[in-house]
N, C-alpha and C positions, 0 to 999 in steps of 0.2 A: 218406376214400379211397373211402367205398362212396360218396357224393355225387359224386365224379367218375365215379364207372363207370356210374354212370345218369343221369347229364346227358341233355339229350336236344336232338340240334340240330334246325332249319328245316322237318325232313321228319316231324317228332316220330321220331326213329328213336338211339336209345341209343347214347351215343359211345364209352362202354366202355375209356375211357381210362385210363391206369394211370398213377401220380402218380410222379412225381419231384425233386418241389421242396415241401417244409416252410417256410416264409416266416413270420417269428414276430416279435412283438414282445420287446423285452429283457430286459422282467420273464418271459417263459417261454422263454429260452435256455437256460437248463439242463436243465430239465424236458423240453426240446423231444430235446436232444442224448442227455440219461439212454434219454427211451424210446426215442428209433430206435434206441441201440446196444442194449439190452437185448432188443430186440426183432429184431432184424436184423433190419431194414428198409432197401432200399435207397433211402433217401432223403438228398438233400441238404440240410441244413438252413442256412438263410441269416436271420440277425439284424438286422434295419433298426432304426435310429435313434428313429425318428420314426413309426414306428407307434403307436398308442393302447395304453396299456396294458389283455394279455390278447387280441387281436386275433391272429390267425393266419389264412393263407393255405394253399392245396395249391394247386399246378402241376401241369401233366401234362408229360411231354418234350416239348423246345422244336424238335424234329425229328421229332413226329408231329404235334402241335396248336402250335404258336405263340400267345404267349397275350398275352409281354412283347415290346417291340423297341427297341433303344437305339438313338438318333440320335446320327450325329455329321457332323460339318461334310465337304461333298466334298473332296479332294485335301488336307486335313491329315492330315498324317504322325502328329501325337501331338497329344488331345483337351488334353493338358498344357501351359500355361506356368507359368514360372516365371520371376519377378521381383525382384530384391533390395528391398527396402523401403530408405525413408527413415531414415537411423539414429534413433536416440533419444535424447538426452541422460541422461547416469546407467545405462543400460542396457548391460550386459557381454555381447554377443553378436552376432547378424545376421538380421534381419529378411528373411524370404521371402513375397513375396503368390503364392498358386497358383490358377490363375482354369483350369476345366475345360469346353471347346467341347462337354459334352452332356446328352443330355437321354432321355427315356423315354415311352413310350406303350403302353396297352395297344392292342393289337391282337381281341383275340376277347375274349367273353365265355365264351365254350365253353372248356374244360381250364383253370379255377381256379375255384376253389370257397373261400369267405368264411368265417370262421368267428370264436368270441369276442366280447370285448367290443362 
């Protein structure tokens, strides 16, 4: 958190940004959720998949610094389909393929800060 408060942008001039997003990998989801609560920290913590185990991210608000931006397709209503799959032989049940119109980009380097493995 003190690494976001002294980031420093273009002008070398201190962003002084205040963290709002914890972004963890899953082996540190508990440990992630124990401290913010114990700590009352108002932070949101969020658990990805696919991060490297031990790897954590901070955020700053995504309505003072924008840091992530999610894309998605113009004039679709829902990033979602859903489609029944081709049955299966011997299989007791019904197959759904779900295919998602999006995608992600970081945007700034300024308000997140790296941290971990």
């Amino acid at each position: 958190m003190g690494k976001l408060r002294t980031q420093v942008n273009s002008f070398g001039d201190r962003v002084d940004l205040r963290a709002k997003f914890l972004v963890v990998a899953p082996d540190l989801e508990f440990k992630a959720l124990k401290e913010v609560h114990e700590s009352g920290l108002q932070l949101t913590v969020v658990v990805l998949a696919n991060l490297t185990a031990g790897r954590w991210f901070v955020l700053a608000d995504e309505i003072i610094q924008p840091v992530v931006s999610i894309l998605r397709l113009r004039d679709n209503e829902s990033p979602l389909m859903f489609e029944a799959k081709k049955r299966v032989l011997e299989f007791d049940g019904i197959g759904i393929k779900v295919t998602a119109d999006i995608g992600g980009a970081i945007i700034s380097r300024i308000g997140i800060v790296r941290g971990g493995a």
